[in-house]
N, C-alpha and C positions, 0 to 999 in steps of 0.2 A: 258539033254544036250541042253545047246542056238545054233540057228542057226540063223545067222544073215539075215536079209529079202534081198529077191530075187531082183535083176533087171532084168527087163524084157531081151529080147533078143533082138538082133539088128532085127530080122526079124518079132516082135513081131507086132502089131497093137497100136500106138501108142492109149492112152488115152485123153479123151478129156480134153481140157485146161478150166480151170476156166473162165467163161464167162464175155465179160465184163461189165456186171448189177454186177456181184456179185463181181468182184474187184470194184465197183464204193461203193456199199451199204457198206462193207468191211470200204472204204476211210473216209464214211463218218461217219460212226459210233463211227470209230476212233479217231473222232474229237470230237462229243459228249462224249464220255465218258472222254477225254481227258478236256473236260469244265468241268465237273462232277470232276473230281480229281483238277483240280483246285479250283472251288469253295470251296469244303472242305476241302481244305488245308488251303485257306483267312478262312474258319470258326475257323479253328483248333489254325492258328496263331493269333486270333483277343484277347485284353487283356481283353475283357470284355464279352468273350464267357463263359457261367457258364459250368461246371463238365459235367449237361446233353447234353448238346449241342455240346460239346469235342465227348463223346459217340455215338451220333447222325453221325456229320459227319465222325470219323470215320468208322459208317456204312456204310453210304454212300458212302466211297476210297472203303472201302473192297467190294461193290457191283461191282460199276465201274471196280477196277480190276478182280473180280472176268470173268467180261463182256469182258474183252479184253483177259483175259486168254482163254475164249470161243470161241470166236473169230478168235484167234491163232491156236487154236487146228483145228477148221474147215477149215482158210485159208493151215496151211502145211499138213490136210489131204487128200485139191482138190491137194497141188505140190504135193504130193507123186505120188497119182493116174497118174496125168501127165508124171510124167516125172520120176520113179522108185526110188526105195531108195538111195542116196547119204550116206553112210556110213563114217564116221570117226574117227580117232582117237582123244578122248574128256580127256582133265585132270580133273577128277573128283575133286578136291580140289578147282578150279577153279569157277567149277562151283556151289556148293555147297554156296561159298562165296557171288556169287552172288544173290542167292536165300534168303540169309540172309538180304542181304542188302535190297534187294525189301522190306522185310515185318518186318525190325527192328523198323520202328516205329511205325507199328501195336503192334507187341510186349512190344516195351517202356510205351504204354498208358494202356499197362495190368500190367505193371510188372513183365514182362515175358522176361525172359536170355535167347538166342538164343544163343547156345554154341556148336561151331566146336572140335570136340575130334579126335587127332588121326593127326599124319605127315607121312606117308604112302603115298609115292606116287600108284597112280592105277591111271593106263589110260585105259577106258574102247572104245570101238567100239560102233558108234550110233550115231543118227542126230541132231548136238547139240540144235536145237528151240526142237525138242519133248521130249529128255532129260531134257532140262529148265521147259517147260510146266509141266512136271511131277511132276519135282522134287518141283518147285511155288505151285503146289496145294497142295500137302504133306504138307510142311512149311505151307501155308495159313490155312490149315484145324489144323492142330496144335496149335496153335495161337489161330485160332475161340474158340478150346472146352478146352483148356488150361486155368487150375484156375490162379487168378492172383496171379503173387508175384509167379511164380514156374520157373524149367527149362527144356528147349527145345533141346535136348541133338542129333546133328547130326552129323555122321560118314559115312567115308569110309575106308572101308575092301577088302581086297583080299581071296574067299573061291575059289579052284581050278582053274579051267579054267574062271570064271566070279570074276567082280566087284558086290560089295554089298556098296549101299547107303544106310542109314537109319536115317528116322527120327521119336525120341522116346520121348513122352509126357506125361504127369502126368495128363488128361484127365480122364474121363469118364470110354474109352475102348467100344467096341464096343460087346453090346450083343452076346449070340449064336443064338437068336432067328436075328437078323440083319444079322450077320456075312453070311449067304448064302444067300443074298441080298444082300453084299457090294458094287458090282462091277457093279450091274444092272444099266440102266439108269432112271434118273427120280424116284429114291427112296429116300425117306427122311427117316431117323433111328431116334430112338428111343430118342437117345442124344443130348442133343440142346446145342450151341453155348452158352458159359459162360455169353455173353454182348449182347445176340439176333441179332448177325450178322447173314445177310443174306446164304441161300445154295442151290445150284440151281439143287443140287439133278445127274448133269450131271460130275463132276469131277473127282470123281473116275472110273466112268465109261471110260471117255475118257483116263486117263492117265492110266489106265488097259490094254486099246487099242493100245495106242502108245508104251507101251513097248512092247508086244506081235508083233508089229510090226516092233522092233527094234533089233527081235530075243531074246529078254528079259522075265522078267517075274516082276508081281507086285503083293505082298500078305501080309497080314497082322495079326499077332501075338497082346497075351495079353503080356504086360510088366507086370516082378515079381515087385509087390510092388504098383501096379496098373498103369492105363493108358494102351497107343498104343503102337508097333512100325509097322513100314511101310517100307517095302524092295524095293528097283527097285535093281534088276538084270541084267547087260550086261556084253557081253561077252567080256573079259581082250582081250588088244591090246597082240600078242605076244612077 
């Protein structure tokens, strides 16, 4: 059973507010990597950028994003600290959508179909930046170890009292010798990225974290016929 995370109590001892060096470092990092996904994109669009150099920068988007995904996760887990869970009610379909669109043209440059299955309304309970955050690294790590030219096949389900996100790949799959690793921070597995995109070894880790703290859960199954899939769990709005 999910249990959706705690707010404090009114009489509780408030938590300390994110300082402001680290809303400033935050600001400005943001802007860096923000020049970073620009520059790559002028590489991406230029007529006379050759095949390698396509590859190239889009390593370079998908570090950069990778870096503000990070980023994200840190800054909403100093708001959480602060100020206790803000719980809501999220249209999973919604957001799903957009998780797509973030990383469709990572995919297009692989050949790779990012394909919503499934009209099912589920409205799940949860904070919708750490639901985003989750569900972006899912899709993004999809994409990374995703052969080119396959599909990227993601849904939402309703299994009793919870929503079920999943996103499932024609990947690799993750060893058994990895698999009780998965979730640790700062491990790199065994499977490497199909185009040697970057992994910074901290994103399943974090998005393991935020759903667990969303009252959720995050876990990961072999798909029949090879590849992943990858569940986030929250608890259905009633």
């Amino acid at each position: 059973m999910v249990v959706p995370a705690s707010i404090p109590s009114p009489g509780a001892a408030p938590a300390a507010m994110p300082s402001p060096s680290v809303e400033l470092i935050a600001h400005d990092l943001r802007n860096y990597f923000a020049n970073i996904i620009f520059a790559a994109d002028l590489l991406c669009d230029s007529d006379s950028a050759s095949p390698r150099q396509h590859r190239l920068a889009d390593s370079i988007r998908n570090s950069a994003d990778s870096g503000i995904l990070f980023l994200q996760a840190f800054l909403d887990q100093q708001e959480h600290q602060a100020h206790g869970a803000r719980i809501e009610p999220l249209p999973v379909r919604q957001l799903l959508c957009e998780a797509v669109d973030l990383f469709s043209r990572s995919a297009e440059a692989k050949g790779i179909s990012l394909e919503l299955i499934g009209h099912e309304t589920v409205i799940v309970a949860g904070l919708r930046d750490g639901v985003m955050h989750v569900l972006q690294n899912l899709v993004s790590n999809a994409v990374k170890y995703s052969p080119h030219d396959t599909i990227i096949s993601i849904t939402a389900s309703r299994h009793g009292n919870s929503g079920w996100m999943q996103v499932m790949d024609r990947g690799p799959g993750i060893s058994e010798g990895d698999q009780a690793r998965l979730f640790q921070r700062y491990v790199r597995l065994s499977a490497k990225p199909t185009d040697g995109e970057s992994t910074s070894g901290l994103g399943l880790a974090l998005a393991k974290q935020q759903a667990r703290a969303m009252g959720g859960n995050l876990w990961y199954e072999r798909r029949l016929g090879g590849g992943s899939i990858f569940t986030l769990e929250l608890p259905l709005i009633p």
